[in-house]
N, C-alpha and C positions, 0 to 999 in steps of 0.2 A: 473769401473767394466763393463764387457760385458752387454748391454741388451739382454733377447734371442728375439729374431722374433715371434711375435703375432705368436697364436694360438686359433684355432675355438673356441667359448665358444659351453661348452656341454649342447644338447637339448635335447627334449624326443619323437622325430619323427622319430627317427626311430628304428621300428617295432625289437623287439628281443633284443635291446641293454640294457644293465644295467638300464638308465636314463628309457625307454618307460616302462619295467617292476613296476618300482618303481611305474610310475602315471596309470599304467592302471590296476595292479593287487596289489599291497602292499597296496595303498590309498584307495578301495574299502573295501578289506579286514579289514582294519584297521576301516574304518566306523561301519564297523559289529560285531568287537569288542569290541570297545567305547560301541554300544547301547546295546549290551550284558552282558557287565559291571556293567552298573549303570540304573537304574529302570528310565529314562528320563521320561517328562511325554509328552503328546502328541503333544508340541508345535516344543518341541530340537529333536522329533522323523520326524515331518514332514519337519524340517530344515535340518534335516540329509538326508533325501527324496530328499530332492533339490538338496543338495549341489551333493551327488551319482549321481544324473544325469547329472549335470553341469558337471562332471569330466570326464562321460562314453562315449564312441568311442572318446576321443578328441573332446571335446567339447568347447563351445567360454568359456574364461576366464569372468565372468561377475565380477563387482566391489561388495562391500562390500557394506550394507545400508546405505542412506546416516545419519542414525543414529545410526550406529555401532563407538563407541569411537575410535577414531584414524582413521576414514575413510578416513579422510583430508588425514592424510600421508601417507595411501596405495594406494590413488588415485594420489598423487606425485609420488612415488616408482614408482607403475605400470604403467605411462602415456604410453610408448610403447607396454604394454603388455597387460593391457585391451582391451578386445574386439578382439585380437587375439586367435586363439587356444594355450589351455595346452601344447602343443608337440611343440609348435614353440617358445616358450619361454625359457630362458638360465635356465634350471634345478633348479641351486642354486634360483634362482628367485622362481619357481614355486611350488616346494618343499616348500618353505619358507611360500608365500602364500595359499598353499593347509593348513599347520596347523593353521593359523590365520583364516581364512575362517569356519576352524572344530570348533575352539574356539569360534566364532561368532555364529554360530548353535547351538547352547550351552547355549549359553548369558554367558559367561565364566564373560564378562566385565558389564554386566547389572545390574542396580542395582536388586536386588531381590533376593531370596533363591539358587539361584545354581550363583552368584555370587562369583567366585574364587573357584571354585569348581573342584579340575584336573580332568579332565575326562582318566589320564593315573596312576590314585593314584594303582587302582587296580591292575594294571600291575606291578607295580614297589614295591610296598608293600607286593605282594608275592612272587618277588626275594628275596625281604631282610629275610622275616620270613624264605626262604628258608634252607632244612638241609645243602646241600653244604656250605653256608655263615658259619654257624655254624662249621663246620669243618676247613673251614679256617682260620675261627680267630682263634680257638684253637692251628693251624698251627703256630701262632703266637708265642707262646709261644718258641719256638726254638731259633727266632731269637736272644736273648741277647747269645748265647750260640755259637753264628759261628763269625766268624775273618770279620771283620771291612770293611773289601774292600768286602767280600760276603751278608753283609748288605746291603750296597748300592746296588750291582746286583739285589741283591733279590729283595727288594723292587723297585728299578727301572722297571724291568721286572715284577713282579706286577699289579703295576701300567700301564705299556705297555701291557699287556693283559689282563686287568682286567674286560672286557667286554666278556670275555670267564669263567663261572664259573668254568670249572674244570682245569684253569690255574691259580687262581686270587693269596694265599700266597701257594706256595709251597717252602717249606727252609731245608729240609731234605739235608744231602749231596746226598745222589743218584737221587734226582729230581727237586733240586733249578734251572736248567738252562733244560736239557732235549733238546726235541724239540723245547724249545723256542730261542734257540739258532740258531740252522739250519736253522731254519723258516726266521730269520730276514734276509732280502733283504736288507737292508743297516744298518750298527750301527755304529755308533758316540757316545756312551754314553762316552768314555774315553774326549772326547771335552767337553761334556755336564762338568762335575765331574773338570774338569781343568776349565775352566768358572768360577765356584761356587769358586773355590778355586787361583782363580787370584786377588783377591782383600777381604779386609775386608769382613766380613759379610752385605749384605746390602738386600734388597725388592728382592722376586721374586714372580710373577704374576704364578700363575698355572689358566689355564683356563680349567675348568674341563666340561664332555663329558655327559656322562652318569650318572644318579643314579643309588642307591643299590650296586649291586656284584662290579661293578666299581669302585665307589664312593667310596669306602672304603678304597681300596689299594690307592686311592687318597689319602685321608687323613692321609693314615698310612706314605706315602711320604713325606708330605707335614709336621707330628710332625717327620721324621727325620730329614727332612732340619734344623729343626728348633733346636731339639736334640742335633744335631752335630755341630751347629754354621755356615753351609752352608749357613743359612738366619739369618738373625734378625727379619727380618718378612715375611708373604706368606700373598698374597693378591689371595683369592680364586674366580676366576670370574665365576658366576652363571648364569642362563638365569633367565629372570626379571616373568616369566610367561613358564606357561608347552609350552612343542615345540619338535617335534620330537619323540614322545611318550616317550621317557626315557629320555632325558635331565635333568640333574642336574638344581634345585632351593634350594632356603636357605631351604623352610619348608625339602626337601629330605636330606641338609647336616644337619639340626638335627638330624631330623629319625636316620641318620648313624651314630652322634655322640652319641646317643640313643643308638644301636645298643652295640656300643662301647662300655660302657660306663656301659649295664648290662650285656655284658659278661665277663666270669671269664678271672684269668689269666693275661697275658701281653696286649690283645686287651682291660682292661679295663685300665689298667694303659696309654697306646696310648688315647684315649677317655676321659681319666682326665685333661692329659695332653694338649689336644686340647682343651677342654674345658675351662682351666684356660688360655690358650692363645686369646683365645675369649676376654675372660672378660679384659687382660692388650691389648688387641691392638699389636699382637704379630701376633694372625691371624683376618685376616680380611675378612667379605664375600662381594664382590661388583658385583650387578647385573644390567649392563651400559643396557642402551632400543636398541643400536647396536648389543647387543649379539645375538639380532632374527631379524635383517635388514635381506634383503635377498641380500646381497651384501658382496665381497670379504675384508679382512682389509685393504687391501689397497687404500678402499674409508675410512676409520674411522675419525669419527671426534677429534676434538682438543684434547677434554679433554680424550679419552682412549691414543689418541698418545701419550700426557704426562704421563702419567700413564706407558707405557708401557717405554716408555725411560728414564724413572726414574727407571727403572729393572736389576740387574746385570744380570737376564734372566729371559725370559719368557718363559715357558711350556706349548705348544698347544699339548690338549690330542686327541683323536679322530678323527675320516676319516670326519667329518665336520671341523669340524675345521683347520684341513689338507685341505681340498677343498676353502677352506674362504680364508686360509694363503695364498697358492700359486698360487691362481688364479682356477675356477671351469671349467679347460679346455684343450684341447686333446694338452697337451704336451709332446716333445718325450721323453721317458724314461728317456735317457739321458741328459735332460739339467739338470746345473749345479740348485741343492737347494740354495744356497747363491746369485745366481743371480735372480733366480722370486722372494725371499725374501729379493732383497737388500731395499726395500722401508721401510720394516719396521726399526723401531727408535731406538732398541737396539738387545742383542742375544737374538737368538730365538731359541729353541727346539723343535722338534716335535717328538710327543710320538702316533703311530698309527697303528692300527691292520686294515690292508687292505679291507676295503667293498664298493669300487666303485673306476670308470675306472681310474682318476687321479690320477698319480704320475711322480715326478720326479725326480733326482738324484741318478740314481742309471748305477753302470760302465757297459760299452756295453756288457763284458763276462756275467755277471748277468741276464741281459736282454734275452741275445740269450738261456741262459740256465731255463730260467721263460715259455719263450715261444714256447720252446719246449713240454712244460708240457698244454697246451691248455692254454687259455684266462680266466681261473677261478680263475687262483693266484688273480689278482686284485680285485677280488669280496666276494671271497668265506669267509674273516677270516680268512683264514689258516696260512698266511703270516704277518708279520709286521714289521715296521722299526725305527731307532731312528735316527734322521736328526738333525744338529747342524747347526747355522752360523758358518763360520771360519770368 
């Protein structure tokens, strides 16, 4: 298989780009948030003080205390990047570090009263109680009712934009596909559905993105595979600790199987259903301490490699996780998806609604026709794609 030819890894120095945005105005922002959230008391308030300034004009990247739990391994990770500035450091990296750092100001890991305590619970708790959520699932109720192969669209696509609430179940015939069709910049789901159905039933790895509005069509996926005999079992990979402000953890895949679970209808029979797969080891939740490295899969260690190649396939949901997969770096549009992803160990899917500059695999007409429209397709959400190994 071709290798493609290195490509720059993406920084956040410079001024206007996607990357600089995120650490000089999203990360601020987000500080402001957090303390608005939750009643901190004066210690997590003047930690948060620090950290807002250590971040502001590009500021030196300083280490974590050296009695902060896990300092040892962020002081490995970061040996090149300590002590340099934020903007000069590889994004995925700094990104990475910037939420460990939030969680540290916190005492997220400290023994005492705010001890595991999300500081992004408020955020994500009132997407779920949201009315839209409620209307979706009730959308639910459709599904037993449309032809077999619009199942799986459905809830594929779902699932693929399910971090947009007023796209997450739509299954009516006049709105099951919509815009969300046009929008997709590359689809392979016909590869994806041939994959599941090449071989017995066996494991498939869903690595899931976001909590709430997301998380859901997740799982409504994830009891189809299982439904239909596509799997035998779904091993659902969580992040071990909050990350990213919405990031999926076990306590947020209850919440949703919660959610499930009292609503009326066919989303609660979906919610039973997972539920009881819990308890036989049908589904499974595994949250690897990789899932928040600030590095690509293609550094992973042994035991997710096994994991992952014990998969008739694996399902990368999300524009992080898309960034991890193929590498966090300005590659041309065009290079081939199965070649920056020949390293991983078995198939791989990728399920991603477009919110930052990387991407690859997509045919040079596509391209010339994206970017005639300005430089916001990549960023904005409006876009998204389904990417297969062949």
């Amino acid at each position: 298989m071709t290798q493609p030819a290195p490509a720059p890894v993406v920084v956040s120095n410079v001024a206007g780009s996607f990357a600089w945005g995120v650490l000089h105005d999203r990360h601020p922002t987000l500080i402001g948030r957090v303390r608005q959230a939750t009643p901190y008391p004066l210690e997590q308030q003047l930690a948060l003080d620090t950290l807002l300034q250590e971040i502001a004009e590009d500021g030196v990247i300083l280490p974590l205390p050296d009695t902060e739990p896990g300092a040892d391994q962020w002081q490995q990770w970061g040996k090149e990047h300590i002590g340099s500035r934020w903007g000069d450091a590889p994004f995925l990296w700094a990104e990475s570090y910037f939420y460990r750092k939030l969680l540290a100001a916190l005492g997220y890991f400290d023994p005492g009263p705010w001890q595991g305590i999300d500081p992004f619970a408020p955020f994500k708790n009132a997407e779920l109680a949201g009315p839209t959520v409620e209307a979706e699932l009730a959308a639910l109720d459709q599904l037993p009712q449309i032809p077999a192969v619009e199942q799986d669209r459905t809830l594929l696509h779902a699932s693929l934009w399910g971090n947009r609430a007023d796209l997450g179940f739509a299954v009516s015939a006049g709105d099951a596909l919509g815009d969300r069709v046009t929008n997709l910049v590359a689809d392979n789901s016909a590869a994806l559905w041939e994959t599941l159905s090449a071989s017995p039933p066996g494991k498939v790895c869903l690595v899931a993105d976001n909590a709430g509005p997301e998380l859901l069509p997740d799982l409504a996926l994830a009891d189809h595979l299982l439904h239909t005999d596509r799997a035998a079992c779904v091993v659902l990979h969580l992040k071990p600790y909050p990350y990213y402000v919405s990031d999926a953890t076990a306590t947020d895949t209850l919440a949703c199987l919660h959610r499930l679970t009292t609503a009326p209808g066919y989303a609660s029979e979906i919610g039973k259903r997972l539920q009881q797969a819990l308890t036989t080891g049908r589904l499974t939740l595994r949250a690897h301490p990789f899932s928040c490295a600030p590095f690509p899969y293609a550094d992973m260690p042994a035991d997710l490699h096994k994991d992952f190649a014990t998969a008739t396939l694996t399902i990368m949901k999300g524009d992080l996780n898309y960034r991890r997969l193929v590498g966090d770096q300005h590659w041309s549009a065009t290079t081939p998806f199965t070649d920056v992803t020949s390293y991983f160990p078995g198939p791989v899917a990728a399920l991603r609604t477009l919110k930052s500059d990387v991407i690859v695999g997509l045919a040079p007409q596509t391209v010339h026709e994206l970017e005639v429209t300005g430089p916001q397709w990549r960023t904005s959400g409006t876009h998204a794609l389904i990417q297969v190994t062949s």
